[in-house]
C-alpha positions in Angstrom: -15.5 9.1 -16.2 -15.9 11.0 -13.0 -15.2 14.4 -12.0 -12.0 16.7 -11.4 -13.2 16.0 -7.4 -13.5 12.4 -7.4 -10.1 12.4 -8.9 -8.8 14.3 -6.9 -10.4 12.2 -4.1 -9.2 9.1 -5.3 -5.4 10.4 -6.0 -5.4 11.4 -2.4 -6.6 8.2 -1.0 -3.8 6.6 -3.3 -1.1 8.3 -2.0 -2.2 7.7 1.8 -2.7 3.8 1.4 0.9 4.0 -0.8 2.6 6.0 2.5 0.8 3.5 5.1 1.6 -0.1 3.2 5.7 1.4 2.9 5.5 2.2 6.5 3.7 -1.4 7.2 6.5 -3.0 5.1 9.1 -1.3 6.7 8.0 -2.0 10.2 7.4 -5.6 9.0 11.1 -5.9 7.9 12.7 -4.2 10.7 10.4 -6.8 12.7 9.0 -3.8 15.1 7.1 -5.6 17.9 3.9 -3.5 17.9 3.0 -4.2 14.5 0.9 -7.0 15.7 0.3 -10.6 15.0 0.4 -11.1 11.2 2.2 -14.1 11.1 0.9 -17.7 10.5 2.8 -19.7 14.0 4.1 -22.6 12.7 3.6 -25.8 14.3 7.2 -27.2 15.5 7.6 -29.4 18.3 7.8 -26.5 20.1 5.7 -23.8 19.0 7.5 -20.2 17.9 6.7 -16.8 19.8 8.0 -14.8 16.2 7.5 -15.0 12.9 10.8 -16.8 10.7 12.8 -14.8 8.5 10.7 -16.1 5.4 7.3 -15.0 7.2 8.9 -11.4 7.4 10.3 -11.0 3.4 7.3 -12.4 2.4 4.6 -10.0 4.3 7.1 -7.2 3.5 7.6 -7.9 -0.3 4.0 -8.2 -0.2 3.3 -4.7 1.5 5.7 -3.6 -1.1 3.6 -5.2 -3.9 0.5 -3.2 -2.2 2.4 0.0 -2.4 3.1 0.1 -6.0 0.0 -0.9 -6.9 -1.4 2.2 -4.7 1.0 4.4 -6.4 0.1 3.0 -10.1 -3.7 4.4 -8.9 -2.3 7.2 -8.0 -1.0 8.0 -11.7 -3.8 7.1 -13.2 -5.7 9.2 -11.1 -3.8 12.2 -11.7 -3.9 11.4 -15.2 -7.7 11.4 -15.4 -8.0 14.7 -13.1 -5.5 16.5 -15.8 -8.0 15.2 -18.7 -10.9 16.4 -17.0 -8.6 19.9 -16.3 -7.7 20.1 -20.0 -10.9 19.1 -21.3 -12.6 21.7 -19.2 -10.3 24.8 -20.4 -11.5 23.8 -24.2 -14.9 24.0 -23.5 
């Protein structure tokens, strides 16, 4: 186990990457034109300038994904940082 600090650390770096991937997928859903190329073009006879409806749910379900994973390291880093609290008040 780390320390109270790198669990702190960690718990903060959690929660930034959670806030950045829900404002990724919500940029990526409302198709906000300076989010960048992230798309795969598809080859059709004539080649698309945007990504297809599917292309956007699927990188925004998949920011979502990212997200809640962030947030479930989140929780477990808060849970470890209140351990290492409560274990240092009984010593």
């Amino acid at each position: 186990m780390c320390n109270p600090a790198g669990c702190t650390f960690c718990a903060m770096i959690s929660v930034f990457g959670a806030i950045f991937m829900f404002i990724m997928g919500v940029c990526i859903k409302n198709n906000y034109k300076y989010v960048g190329e992230w798309y795969k073009p598809e080859e059709l006879p004539v080649p698309r300038g945007s990504p297809t409806q599917a292309q956007i749910d699927e990188a925004a379900k998949n920011c979502f994904i990212v997200m809640a994973m962030y947030i479930g390291f989140t929780c477990m880093a808060l849970a470890c940082l209140f351990f290492m609290r409560s274990k240092g008040r009984r010593t």
